[in-house]
N, C-alpha and C positions, 0 to 999 in steps of 0.2 A: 536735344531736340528729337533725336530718333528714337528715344525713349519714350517719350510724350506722347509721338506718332502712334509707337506699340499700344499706349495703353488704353490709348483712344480707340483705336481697332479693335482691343480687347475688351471694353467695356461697353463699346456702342451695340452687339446683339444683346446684352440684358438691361439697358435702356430703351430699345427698341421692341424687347419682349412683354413688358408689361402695356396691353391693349388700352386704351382709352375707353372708359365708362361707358354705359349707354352705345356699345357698338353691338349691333344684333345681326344676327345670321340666321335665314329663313328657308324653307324649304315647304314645298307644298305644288300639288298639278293644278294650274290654271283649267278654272273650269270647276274647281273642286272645294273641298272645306280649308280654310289657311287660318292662323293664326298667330295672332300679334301680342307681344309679352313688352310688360312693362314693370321694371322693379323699383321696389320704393323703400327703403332712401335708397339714394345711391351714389356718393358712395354710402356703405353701408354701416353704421355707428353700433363699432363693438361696445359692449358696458361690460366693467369687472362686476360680478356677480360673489367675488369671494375668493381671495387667492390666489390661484392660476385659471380660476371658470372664466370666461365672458361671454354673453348671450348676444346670440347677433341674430337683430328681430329683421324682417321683412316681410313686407306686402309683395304679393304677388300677384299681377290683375293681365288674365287671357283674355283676348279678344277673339272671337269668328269673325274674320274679314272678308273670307270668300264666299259667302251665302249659304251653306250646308252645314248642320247641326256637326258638331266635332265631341269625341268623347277622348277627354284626357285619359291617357293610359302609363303615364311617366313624368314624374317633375323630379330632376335634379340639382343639384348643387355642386360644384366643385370649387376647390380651392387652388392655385399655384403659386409658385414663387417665381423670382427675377428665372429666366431663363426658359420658362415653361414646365418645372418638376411639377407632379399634381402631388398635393403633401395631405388632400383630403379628400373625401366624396361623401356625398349623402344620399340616396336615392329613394322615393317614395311610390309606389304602383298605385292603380287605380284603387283596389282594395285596403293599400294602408291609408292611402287620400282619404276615402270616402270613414276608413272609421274613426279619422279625424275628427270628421264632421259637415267634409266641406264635399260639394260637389264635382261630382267628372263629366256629365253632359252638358253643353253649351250651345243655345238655339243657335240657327243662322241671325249673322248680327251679334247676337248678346256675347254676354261678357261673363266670367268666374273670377272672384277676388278670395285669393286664399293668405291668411297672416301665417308665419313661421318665426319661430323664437327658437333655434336648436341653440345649446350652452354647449361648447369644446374649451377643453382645456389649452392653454395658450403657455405652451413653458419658456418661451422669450420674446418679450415686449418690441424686438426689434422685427420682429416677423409684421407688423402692421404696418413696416414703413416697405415690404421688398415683396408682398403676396397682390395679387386680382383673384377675381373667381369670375365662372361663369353661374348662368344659369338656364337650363333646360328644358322644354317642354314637349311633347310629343305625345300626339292623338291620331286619332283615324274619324273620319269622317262619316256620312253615312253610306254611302257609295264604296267604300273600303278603301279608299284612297291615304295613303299616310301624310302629316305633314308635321314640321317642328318649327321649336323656335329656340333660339341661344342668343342672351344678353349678357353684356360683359359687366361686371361690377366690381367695386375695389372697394378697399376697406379703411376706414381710420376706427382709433380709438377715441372715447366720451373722455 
């Protein structure tokens, strides 16, 4: 029985470490431009693309919540395992955004929807059942004001 106890103590912080879906964390000065992220799917449906590839597509869609035009200057990606290791990152600036294709200004109100397909190599299938990621957004307003946005996401495979 005091075994059980141990392992229970031992395994409840990486049970406890992987976030629930659709948890978002925001930051922005009232009064100012803010932004609200919302990712799609989610969780988010890895496909074998060949191999060890799988391509993991999402929608990405910012909102201007606070009424001030906001210029995206950062969209990230991270990946982690049970316990919090980050085992990825992806980071795109305003300038790799835009030679995308996709836009970095967003009126007050309006909204930017950007798709993502990155392909990573996945060298064990077992990593889709113990990984979440987030997802990051961070602009400045017109007034100079900074504000972000961080959505949690997790992953299955197709």
């Amino acid at each position: 029985m005091k075994r059980l106890a141990i392992l229970a103590l031992a395994v409840l912080p990486l049970a406890c470490a992987t976030p629930r879906a659709g948890t978002t964390k925001s930051t922005s000065t009232p009064g100012h431009g803010a932004i609200k992220l919302t990712v799609t799917p989610n969780p988010v449906i890895a496909t074998n693309v060949g191999g060890n590839t799988y391509e993991f597509p999402i929608d990405v869609v910012v909102k201007e919540t606070g009424g001030h035009p906001v210029t995206i200057e950062r969209v990230t990606a991270n990946v982690f395992t049970a316990g919090g290791i980050q085992v990825a990152s992806e980071s795109y600036d305003a300038a790799k955004i835009q030679s995308l294709g996709f836009a970095t200004a967003i009126q007050a109100k309006g909204e930017l929807r950007y798709h993502f397909a990155p392909r990573k190599d996945v060298p064990d299938e077992r990593l889709f059942t113990s990984v979440y990621g987030d997802v990051r957004v961070e602009g400045i307003d017109d007034n100079g004001s900074r504000t972000s946005t961080t959505t949690t996401i997790t992953l299955k495979k197709r």
